[in-house]
C-alpha positions in Angstrom: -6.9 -3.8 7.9 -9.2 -5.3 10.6 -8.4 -6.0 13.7 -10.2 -8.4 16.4 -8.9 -7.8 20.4 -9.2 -10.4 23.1 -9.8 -7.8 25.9 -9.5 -10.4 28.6 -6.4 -11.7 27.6 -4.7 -8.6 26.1 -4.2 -10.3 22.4 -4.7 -8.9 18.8 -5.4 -10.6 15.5 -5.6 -9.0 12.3 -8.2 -10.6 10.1 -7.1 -12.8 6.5 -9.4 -12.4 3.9 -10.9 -15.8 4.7 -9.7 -16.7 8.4 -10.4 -19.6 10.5 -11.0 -19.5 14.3 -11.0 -23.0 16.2 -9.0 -25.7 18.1 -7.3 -27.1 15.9 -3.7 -25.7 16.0 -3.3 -27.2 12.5 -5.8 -25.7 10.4 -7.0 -22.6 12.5 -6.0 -19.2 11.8 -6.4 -18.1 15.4 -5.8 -21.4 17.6 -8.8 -21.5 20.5 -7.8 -23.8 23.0 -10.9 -24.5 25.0 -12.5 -27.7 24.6 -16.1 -26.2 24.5 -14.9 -25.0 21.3 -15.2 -26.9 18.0 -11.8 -27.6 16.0 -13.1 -25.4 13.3 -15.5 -23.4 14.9 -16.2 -20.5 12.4 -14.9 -18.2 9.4 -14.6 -14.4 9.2 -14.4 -13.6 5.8 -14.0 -10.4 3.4 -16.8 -10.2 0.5 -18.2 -7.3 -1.6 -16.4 -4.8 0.8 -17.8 -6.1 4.3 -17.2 -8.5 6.8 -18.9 -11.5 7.6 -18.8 -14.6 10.0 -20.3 -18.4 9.7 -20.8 -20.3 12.1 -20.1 -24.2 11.8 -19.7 -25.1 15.0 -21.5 -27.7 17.7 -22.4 -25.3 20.1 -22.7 -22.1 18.2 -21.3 -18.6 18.6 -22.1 -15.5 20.8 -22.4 -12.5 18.0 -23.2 -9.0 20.4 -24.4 -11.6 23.3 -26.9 -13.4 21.0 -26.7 -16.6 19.7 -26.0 -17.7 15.9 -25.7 -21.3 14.4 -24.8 -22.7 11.2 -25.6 -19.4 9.8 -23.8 -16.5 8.8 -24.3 -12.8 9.9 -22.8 -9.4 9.5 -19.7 -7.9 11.3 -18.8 -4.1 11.4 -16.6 -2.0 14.3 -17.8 -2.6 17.9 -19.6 -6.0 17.0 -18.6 -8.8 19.7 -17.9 -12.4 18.9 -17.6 -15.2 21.5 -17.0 -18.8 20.9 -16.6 -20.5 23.9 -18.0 -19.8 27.6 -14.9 -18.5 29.0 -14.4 -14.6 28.4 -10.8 -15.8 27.4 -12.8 -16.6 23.7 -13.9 -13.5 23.3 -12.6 -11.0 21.2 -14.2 -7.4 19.9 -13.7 -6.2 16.2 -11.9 -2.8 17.0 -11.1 -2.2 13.2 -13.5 -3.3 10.3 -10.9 -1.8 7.5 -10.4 -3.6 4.1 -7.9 -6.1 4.3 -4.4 -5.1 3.6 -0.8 -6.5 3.9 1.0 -5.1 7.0 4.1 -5.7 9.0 4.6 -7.9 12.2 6.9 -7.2 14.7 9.2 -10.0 15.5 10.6 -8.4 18.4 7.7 -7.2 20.4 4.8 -9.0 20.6 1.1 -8.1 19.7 2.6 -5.0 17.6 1.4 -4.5 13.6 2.1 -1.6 11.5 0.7 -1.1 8.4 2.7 -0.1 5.4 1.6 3.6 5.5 2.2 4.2 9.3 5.9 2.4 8.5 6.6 5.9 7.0 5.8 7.6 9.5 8.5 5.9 11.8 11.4 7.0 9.7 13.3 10.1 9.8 12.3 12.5 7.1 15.7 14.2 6.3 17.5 10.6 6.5 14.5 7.7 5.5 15.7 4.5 6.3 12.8 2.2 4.5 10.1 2.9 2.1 7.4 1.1 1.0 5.2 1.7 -1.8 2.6 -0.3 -4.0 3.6 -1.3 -7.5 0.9 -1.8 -10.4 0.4 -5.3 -10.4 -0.3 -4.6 -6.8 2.6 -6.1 -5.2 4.5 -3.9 -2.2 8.1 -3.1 -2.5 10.2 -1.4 -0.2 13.2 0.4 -1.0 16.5 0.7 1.7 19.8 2.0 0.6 19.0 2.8 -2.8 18.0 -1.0 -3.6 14.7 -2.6 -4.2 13.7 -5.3 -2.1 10.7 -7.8 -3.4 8.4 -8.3 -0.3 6.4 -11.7 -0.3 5.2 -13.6 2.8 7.1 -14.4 5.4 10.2 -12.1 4.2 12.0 -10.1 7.4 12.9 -6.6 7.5 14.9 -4.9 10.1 14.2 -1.2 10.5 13.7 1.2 13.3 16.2 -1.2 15.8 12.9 -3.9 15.2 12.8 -6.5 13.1 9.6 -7.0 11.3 7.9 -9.6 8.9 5.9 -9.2 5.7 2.3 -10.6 5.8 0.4 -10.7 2.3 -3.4 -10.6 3.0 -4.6 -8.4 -0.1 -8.0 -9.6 -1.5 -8.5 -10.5 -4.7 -11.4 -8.6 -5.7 -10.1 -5.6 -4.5 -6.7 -6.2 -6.6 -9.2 -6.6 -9.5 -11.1 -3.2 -8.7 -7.8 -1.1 -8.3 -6.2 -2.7 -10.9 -9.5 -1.1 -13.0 -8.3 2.2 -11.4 -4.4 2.5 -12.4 -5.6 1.3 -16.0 -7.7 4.4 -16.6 -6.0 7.2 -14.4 -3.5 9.1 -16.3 -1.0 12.0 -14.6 -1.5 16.2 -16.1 1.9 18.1 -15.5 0.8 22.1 -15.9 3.6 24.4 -15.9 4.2 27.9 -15.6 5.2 29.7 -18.7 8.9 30.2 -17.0 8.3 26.5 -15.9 9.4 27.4 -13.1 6.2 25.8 -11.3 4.4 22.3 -11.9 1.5 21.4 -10.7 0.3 17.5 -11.3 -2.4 15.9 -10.7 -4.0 12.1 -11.1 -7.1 12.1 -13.3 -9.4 9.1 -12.9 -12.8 9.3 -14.6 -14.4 12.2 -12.7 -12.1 12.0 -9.7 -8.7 14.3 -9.7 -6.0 13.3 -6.7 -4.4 16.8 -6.8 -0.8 16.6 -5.7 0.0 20.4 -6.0 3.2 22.2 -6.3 6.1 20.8 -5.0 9.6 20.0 -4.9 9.5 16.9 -6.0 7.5 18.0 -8.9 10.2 19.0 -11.1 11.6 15.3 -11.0 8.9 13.2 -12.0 8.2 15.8 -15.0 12.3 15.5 -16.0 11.6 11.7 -16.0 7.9 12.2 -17.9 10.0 14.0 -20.8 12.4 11.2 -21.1 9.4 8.8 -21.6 7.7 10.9 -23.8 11.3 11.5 -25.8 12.1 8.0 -25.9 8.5 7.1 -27.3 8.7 9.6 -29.9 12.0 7.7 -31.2 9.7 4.8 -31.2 11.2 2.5 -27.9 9.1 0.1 -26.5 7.2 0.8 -23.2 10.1 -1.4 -21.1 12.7 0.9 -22.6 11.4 4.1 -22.4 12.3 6.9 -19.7 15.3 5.1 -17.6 18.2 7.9 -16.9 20.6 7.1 -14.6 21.4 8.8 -11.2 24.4 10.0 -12.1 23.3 12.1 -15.2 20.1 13.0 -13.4 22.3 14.8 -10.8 24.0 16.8 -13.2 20.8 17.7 -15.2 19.5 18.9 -11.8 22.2 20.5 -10.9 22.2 22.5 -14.1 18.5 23.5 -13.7 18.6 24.5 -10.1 22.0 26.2 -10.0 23.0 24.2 -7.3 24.7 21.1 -6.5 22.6 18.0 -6.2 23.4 14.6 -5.1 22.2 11.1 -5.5 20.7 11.2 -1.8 18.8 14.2 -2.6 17.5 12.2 -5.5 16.6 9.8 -3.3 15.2 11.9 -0.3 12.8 13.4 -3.0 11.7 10.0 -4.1 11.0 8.7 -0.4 8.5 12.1 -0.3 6.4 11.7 -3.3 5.8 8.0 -2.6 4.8 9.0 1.5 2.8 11.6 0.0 1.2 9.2 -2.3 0.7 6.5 0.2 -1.0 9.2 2.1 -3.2 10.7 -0.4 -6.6 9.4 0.0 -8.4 7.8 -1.1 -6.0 6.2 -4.0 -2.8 7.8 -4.1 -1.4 4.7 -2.4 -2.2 2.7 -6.1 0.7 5.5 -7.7 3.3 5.4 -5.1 5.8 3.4 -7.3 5.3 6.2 -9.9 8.9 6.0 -10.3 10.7 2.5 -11.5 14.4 1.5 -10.2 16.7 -0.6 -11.8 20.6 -0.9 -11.8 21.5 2.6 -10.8 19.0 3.9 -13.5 15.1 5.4 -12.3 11.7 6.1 -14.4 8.7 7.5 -14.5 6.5 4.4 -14.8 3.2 5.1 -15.5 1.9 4.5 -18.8 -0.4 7.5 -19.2 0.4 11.3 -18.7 0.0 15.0 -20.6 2.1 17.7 -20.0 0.5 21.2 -20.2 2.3 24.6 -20.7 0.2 28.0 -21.3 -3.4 26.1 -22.1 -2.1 24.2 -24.7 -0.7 19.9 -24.8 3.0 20.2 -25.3 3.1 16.4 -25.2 1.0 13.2 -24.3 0.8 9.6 -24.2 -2.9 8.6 -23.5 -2.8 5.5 -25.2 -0.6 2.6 -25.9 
């Protein structure tokens, strides 16, 4: 996300897609009090993957200590903008990011997080919150083994703060990564003992390798119940769910020891912070795996799984 800081006066604003600075507390973004500046003095905007400002103001704007007016100009880390003569209007661009939904802290002021540094704030042998991406590009976080839909506005308390959703995903770039998730498909290659899986995330010629981990051996229990449940011919909304409860004692079974539902869970809050975390698009799979009434799935459509060299099973196409 981007950021702009008043240095003078100590505030932060993270930059909309489209965002409005002015004097008029009605239809401006970020409200400008001064009377040298105009009530909708000028726009920082997000195209093509940079930012840009237009003036429209009477009296122009100070871009790096140089005038612009009625024209519109580049903006990238460092850059300066003033709108007024008092240094109380002007604010530097500290962070030139693409635009992204964050939290905002109701409890302390001038305090953001973004959805992957909420992770980091929880405690990783107890998680209290995650949040992860879904496919149609809308965030979700998870508390307590239930799903909570986050749209604007929506409060969250975690962390002994209370926080507030803010959408501000760009449109094109929902476009561009929905492109992504369509074409990228998930390779499971075991071990001949299967006692190892290692997965990866192929997308055209890039690979997101996820290695060999724990967590491994659940999403390839839940890729077999999709792949079972679409051999018998089940539609795609019907295929792969397996409930908690049986999951545990599948697991249990396979690992020779006793697994619980918070296990379950701990291992799903990892894969999705290690998603979130894997650049540059593992973030676009972190809801990988589905919930719904006490039931969980592997959700993405496309996936192989590989034993010994050879396909022991696929979907790559609907």
């Amino acid at each position: 996300m981007a950021v702009l800081k008043n240095n003078t006066l100590g505030d932060i604003v993270v930059l909309n897609t489209h965002h409005v600075f002015g004097r008029n507390q009605f239809t401006a973004n970020t409200h400008i009090q001064e009377n040298d500046v105009s009530k909708s003095h000028a726009t920082i905007f997000w195209k093509c993957g940079i930012w840009y400002i237009k003036d429209h103001s009477r009296n122009g704007t100070l871009i790096n200590g140089k005038y612009i007016t009625h024209t519109t100009v580049k903006l990238s880390k460092g850059d300066t903008v003033q709108y007024g003569r008092s240094n109380t209007t002007k604010w530097e661009m500290v962070d030139d990011d693409t635009p992204s939904c964050y939290l905002k802290s109701l409890t302390y002021e001038n305090k953001i997080l973004s959805l992957s540094s909420c992770l980091e704030l929880c405690n990783e042998e107890d998680p209290e919150i995650t949040f992860y991406c879904t496919q149609d590009m809308k965030w979700k976080a998870e508390k307590g083994g239930k799903t909570i839909e986050l749209f604007q506005g929506i409060t969250l308390e975690f962390n002994n703060e209370e926080w507030m959703f803010i959408e501000n995903s760009s449109l094109d770039e929902t476009i561009d990564y929905r492109q992504i998730i369509d074409r990228a498909y998930f390779v499971f290659t075991l071990s001949a003992d299967e006692e190892n899986s290692h997965i990866k995330i192929v997308m055209n010629e890039l690979e997101l390798d996820l290695g060999t981990r724990v967590h491994n051996y659940l999403l390839l229990t839940l890729a077999r119940q999709r792949l079972s449940d679409a051999n018998l011919g089940y539609v795609f909304d019907d295929q792969g769910w397996v409930s908690l409860t049986d999951l545990t004692i599948d697991l249990t079974k396979e690992f020779g020891k006793e697994i619980d539902i918070y296990y379950v869970n701990l291992q799903i809050h990892r894969l999705r912070k290690f998603l979130i975390k894997l650049e540059p698009y593992g973030y676009l799979f972190s809801n990988v795996i589905e919930r719904k009434n006490g039931k969980i799935r592997f959700v993405h459509r496309y996936f192989k799984i590989i034993k010994e060299g050879q396909a022991i099973g696929e979907i790559l196409s609907v």
